[in-house]
N, C-alpha and C positions, 0 to 999 in steps of 0.2 A: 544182379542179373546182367548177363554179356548177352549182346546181340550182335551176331556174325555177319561176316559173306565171305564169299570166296570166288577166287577165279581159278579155275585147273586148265591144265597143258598149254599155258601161255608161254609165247615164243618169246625167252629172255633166257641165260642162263640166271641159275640162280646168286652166283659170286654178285652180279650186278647188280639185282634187285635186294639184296641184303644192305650193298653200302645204304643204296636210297632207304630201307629199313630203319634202320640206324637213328637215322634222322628225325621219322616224326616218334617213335615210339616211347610212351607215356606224354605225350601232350596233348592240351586241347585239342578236340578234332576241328574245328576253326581255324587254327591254330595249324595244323597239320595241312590243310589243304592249300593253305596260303603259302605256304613251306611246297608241296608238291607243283604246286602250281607256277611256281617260281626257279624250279630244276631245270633245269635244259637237258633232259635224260630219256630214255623212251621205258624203262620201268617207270619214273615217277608219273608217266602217265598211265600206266596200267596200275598202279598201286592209287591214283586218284580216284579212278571208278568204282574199284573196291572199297576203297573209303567210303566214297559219296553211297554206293548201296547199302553200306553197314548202319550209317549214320538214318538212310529212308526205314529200314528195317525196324530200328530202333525205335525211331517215330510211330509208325503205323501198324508196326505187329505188339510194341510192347509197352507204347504211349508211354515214353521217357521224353525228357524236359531236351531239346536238344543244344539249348543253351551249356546246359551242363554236363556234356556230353567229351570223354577224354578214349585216346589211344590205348586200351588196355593190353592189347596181344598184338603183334605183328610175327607171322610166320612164315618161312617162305622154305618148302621143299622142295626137291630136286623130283622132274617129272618122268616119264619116258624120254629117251634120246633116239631120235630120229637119225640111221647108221646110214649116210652119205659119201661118196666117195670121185674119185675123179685121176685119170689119168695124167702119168708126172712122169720123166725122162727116166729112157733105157725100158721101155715098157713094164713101168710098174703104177700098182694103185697105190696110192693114199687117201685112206679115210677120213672123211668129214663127219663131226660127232653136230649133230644141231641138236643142241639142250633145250627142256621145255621146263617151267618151275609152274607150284602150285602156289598159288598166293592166299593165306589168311588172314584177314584183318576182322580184330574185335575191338567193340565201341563198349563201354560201359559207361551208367551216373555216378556224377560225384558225390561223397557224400557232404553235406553240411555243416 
């Protein structure tokens, strides 16, 4: 049994939030947050919240041990892009792409 969360249209490209990806995925969630929490990155602080909600989820909707509690899935899509733009010499535009990713994070028990 996986118990999710997720956070959608969070302002990160997604290239960034994969490296921090990388890192906790299949480890203790303990483990994981002490790792997030120790990033100097503004994904691994949106990828902490997600964390910390999967792991409450876990606890109170499906009363799993959260001791025993590991990084099973870490996913991160690519959202809507926000099409921005701004003038630049000889009068022409250049567009600004501001990317949005969807963040999934799944917690499951270990087994014994």
């Amino acid at each position: 049994m996986e118990a999710r969360a997720e956070q959608r249209y969070a302002r990160v490209t997604p290239r960034r939030v994969k490296i921090v990806c990388d890192l906790i995925r299949g480890k203790d969630a303990e483990l994981a947050k002490g790792i997030l929490q120790n990033t100097p990155n503004h994904s691994a602080a949106l990828l902490y919240k997600v964390l910390c909600s999967a792991c409450a989820n876990a606890e109170n909707n499906y009363e799993m041990d959260p001791a025993k509690l590991y990084v099973s899935t870490v996913m991160v899509t690519p959202g809507p892009i926000l099409k921005r733009g701004r003038a630049t010499a000889r009068g022409r535009y250049s567009p600004i792409k501001k990317r949005t990713s969807h963040i999934i994070v799944a917690v499951a028990e270990k087994e014994a």
